[in-house]
VEXDREN-2710 file (C-alpha; in Angstrom, 1 decimal):
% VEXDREN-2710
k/r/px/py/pz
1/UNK/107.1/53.9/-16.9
2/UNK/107.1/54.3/-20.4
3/UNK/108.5/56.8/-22.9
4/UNK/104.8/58.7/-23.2
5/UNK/104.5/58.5/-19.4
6/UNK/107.8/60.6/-19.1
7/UNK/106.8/63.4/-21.1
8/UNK/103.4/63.9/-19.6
9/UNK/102.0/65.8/-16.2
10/UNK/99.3/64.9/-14.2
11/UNK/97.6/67.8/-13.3
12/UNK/94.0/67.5/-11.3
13/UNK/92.8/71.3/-10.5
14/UNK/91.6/73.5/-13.1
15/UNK/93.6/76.3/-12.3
16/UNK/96.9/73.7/-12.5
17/UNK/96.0/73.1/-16.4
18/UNK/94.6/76.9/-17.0
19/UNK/98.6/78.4/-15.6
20/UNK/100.4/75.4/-17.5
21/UNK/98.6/75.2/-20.9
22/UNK/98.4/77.5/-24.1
23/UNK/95.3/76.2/-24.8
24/UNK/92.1/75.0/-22.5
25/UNK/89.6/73.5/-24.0
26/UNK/86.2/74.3/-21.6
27/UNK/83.7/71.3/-22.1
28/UNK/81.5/71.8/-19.3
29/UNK/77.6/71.4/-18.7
30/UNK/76.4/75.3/-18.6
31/UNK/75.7/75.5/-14.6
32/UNK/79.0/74.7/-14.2
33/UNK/80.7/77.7/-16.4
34/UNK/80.7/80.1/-13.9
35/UNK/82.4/78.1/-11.0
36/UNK/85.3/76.7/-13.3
37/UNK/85.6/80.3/-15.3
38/UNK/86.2/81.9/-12.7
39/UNK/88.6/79.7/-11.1
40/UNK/90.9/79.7/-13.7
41/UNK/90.6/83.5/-14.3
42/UNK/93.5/84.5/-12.9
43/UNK/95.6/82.6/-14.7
44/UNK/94.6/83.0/-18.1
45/UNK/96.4/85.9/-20.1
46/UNK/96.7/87.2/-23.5
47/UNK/99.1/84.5/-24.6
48/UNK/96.6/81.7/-23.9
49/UNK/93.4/80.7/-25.9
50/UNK/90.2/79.1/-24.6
51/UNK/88.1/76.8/-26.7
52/UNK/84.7/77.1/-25.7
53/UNK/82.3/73.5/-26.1
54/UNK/79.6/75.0/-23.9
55/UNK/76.4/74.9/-25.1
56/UNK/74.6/78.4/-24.9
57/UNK/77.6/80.2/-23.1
58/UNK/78.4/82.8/-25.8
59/UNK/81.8/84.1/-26.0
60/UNK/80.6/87.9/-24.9
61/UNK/79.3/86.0/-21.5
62/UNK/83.0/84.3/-21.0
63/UNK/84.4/87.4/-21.4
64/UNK/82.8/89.3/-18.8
65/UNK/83.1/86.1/-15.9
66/UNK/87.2/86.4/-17.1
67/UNK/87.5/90.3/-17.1
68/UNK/90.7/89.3/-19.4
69/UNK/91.6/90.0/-22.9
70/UNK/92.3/87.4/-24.8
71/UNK/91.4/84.6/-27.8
72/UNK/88.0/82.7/-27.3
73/UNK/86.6/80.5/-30.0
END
């Protein structure tokens, strides 16, 4: 194990990064931004910001599969 292996997690289910992470980056194809919004909904809150890279997805769409307040860029 290295020094850079030490300091980082593993993590493998969306909702795993989305509870641990100040900011998630989405970069999914647009059939699949319903499915992975709405499984990390729950634990996104105000403190966090998403980064959308969805392509046609606007931001008033993520907003109302989250039902949460929060940044989106």
């Amino acid at each position: 194990m290295n020094d850079l292996d030490a300091i980082l997690e593993r993590l493998e289910r969306n909702e795993e990064i989305a509870k641990k992470c100040n900011f998630i980056i989405v970069a999914v194809k647009p059939q699949n931004a319903y499915p992975v919004l709405t499984s990390i909904s729950k634990e996104l809150d105000c403190e966090k910001h998403l980064i959308s890279i969805m392509a046609g997805i606007t931001i008033s769409k993520i907003e109302s599969l989250i039902q949460k307040k929060m940044a989106i860029t």
